[in-house]
C-alpha positions as CSV (number, residue, x, y, z in Angstrom):
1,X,31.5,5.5,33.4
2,X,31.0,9.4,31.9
3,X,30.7,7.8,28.3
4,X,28.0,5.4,29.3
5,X,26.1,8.0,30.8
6,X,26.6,10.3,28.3
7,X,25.1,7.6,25.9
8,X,22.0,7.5,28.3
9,X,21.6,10.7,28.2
10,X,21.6,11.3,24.5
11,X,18.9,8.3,24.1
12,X,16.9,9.6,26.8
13,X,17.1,13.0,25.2
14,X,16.2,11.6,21.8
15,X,13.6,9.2,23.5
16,X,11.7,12.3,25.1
17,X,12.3,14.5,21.6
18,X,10.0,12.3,19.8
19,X,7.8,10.9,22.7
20,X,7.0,14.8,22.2
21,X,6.8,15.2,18.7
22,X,4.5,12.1,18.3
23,X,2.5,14.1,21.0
24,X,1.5,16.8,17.4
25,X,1.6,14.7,14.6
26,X,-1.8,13.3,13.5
27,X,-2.6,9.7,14.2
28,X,-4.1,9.3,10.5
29,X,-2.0,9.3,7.6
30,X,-2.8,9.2,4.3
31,X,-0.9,8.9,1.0
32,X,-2.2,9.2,-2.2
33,X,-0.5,8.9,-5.5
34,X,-1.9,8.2,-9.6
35,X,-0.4,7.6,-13.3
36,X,-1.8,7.8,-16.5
37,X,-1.6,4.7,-18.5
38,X,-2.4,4.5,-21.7
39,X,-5.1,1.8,-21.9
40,X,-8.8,1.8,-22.1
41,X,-10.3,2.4,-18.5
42,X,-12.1,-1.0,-18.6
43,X,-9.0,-3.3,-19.2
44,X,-7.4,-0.8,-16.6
45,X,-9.9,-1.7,-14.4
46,X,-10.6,-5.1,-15.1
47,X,-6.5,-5.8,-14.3
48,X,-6.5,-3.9,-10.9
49,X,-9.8,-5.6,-9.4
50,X,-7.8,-9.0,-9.7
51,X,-5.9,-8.9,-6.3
52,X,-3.4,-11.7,-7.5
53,X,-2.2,-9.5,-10.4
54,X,-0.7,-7.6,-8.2
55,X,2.5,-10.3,-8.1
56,X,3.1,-8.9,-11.5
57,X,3.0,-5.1,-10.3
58,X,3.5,-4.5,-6.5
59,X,6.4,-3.5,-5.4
60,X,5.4,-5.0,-2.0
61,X,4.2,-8.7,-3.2
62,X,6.9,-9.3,-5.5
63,X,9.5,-8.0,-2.3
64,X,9.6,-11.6,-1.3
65,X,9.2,-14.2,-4.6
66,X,9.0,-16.8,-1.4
67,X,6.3,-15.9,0.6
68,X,3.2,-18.3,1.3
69,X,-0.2,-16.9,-0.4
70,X,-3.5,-18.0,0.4
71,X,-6.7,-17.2,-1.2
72,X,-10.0,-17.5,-0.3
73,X,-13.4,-16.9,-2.4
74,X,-13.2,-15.5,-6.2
75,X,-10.7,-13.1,-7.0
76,X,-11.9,-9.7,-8.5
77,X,-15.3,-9.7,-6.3
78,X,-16.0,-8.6,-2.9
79,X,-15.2,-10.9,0.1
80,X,-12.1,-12.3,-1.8
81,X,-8.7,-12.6,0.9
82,X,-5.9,-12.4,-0.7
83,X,-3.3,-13.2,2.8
84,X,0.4,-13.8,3.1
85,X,3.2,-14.6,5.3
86,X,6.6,-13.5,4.0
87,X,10.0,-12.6,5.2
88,X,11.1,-9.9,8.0
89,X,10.3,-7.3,5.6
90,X,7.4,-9.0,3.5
91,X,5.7,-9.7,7.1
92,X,2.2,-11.6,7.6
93,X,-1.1,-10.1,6.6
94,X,-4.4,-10.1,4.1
95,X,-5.8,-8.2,2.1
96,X,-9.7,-8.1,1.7
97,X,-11.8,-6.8,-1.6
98,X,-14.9,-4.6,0.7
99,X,-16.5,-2.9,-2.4
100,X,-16.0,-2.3,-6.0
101,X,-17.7,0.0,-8.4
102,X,-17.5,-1.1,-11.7
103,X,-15.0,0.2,-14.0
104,X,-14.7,3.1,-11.6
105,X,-13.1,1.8,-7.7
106,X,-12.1,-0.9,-5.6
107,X,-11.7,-0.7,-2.4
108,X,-9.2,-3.0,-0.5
109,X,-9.0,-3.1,3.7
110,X,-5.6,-4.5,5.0
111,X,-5.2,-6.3,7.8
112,X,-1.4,-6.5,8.9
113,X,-0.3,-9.2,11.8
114,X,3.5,-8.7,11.5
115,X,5.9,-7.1,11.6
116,X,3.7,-4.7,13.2
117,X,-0.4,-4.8,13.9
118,X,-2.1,-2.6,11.7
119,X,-5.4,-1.6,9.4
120,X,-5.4,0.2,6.1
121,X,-8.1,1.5,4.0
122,X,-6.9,1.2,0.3
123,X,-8.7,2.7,-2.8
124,X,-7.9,2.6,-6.2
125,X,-9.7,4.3,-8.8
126,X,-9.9,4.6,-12.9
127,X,-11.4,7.8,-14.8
128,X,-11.2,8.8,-17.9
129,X,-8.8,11.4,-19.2
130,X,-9.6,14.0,-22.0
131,X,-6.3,12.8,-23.7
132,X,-7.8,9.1,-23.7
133,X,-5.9,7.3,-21.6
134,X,-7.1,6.2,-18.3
135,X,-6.3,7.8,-15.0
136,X,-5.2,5.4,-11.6
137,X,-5.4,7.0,-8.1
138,X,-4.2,5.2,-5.6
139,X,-4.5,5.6,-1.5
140,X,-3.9,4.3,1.7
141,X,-5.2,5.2,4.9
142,X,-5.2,4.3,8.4
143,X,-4.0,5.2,11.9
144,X,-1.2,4.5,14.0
145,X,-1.4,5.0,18.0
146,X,0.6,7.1,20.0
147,X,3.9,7.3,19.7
148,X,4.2,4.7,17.2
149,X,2.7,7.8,15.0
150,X,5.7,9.6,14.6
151,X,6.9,7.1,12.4
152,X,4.7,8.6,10.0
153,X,7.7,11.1,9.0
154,X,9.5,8.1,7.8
155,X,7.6,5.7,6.2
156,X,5.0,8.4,4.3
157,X,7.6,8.8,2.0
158,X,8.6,5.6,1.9
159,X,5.0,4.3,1.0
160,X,4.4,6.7,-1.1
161,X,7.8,5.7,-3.3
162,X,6.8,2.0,-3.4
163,X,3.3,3.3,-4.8
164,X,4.8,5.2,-7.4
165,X,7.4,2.3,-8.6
166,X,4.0,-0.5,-8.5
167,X,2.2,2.1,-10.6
168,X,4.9,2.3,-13.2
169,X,5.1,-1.2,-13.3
170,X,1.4,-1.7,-14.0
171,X,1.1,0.9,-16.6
172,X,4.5,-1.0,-18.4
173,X,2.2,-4.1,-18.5
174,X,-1.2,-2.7,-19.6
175,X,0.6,-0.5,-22.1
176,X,2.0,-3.7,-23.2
177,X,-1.4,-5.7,-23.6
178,X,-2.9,-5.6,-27.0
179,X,-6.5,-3.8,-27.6
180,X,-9.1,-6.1,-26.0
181,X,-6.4,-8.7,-25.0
């Protein structure tokens, strides 16, 4: 009987230590990463509009080779879904284009369903570099209620690690595209 309630306690203790700690981290998170790849902004650009390219670059969408994809209007312009339902970890959501700035930003809201309910703004942008190569900045942000925001100390560096392996992988492939395709 002591070593149950001793158990209780300790998860009660630990319960209450981040009930608390949730109580003074921010509800909005954002993370933020970039690469230079060495490619002219344009084709940069004209890749990372396309929402189904990124099954050849996101570390995310290419996390479960079997989940269902749906699309709905024309890829690469505003309005187009790009939605899914994947495994436990894949989970079920969409992915809409909002605006885009040609040659210059896209910006992506996403919807997720499962495994938790949730909104993120997504931005990426290309600029030029004085070097010549081109310049992708990537972000995510949203906000998580109270006390599901003190998860923010785990997955922000999570995220932000997924970001930076999906923008390797896309400057492997546009490094790897000849001049003007």
């Amino acid at each position: 009987m002591d070593i149950i309630l001793t158990v209780v306690t300790i998860v009660a203790v630990l319960l209450a230590l981040i009930l608390i700690l949730a109580a003074f981290i921010s509800r909005d998170y954002v993370i933020r990463r970039a690469i230079h790849i060495n490619a002219p902004r344009e084709e940069v650009f004209d890749f990372i509009r396309h929402l189904r390219n990124q099954e050849l670059y996101s570390k995310w969408v290419m996390a479960d080779p079997d989940m269902e994809r749906t699309f709905f209007g024309t890829d690469g312009t505003p309005g187009f879904v790009y939605a899914w339902v994947g495994d436990d970890k894949a989970g079920k959501g969409e992915q809409e284009i909002m605006a885009i700035r040609e040659n210059e930003s896209i910006e992506i809201e996403v919807r997720f369903e499962r495994p938790f309910k949730g909104i993120a703004a997504v931005n990426m942008t290309t600029t030029d570099t004085p070097q010549g190569r081109t310049r992708v900045s990537w972000s995510m942000a949203g906000r998580n209620p109270y006390p599901l925001n003190a998860l923010h100390l785990l997955f922000r560096g999570a995220l932000g690690r997924d970001m930076e392996t999906s923008l390797e992988n896309l400057r492997g492939i546009l490094e790897k595209i000849p001049a003007g395709r």
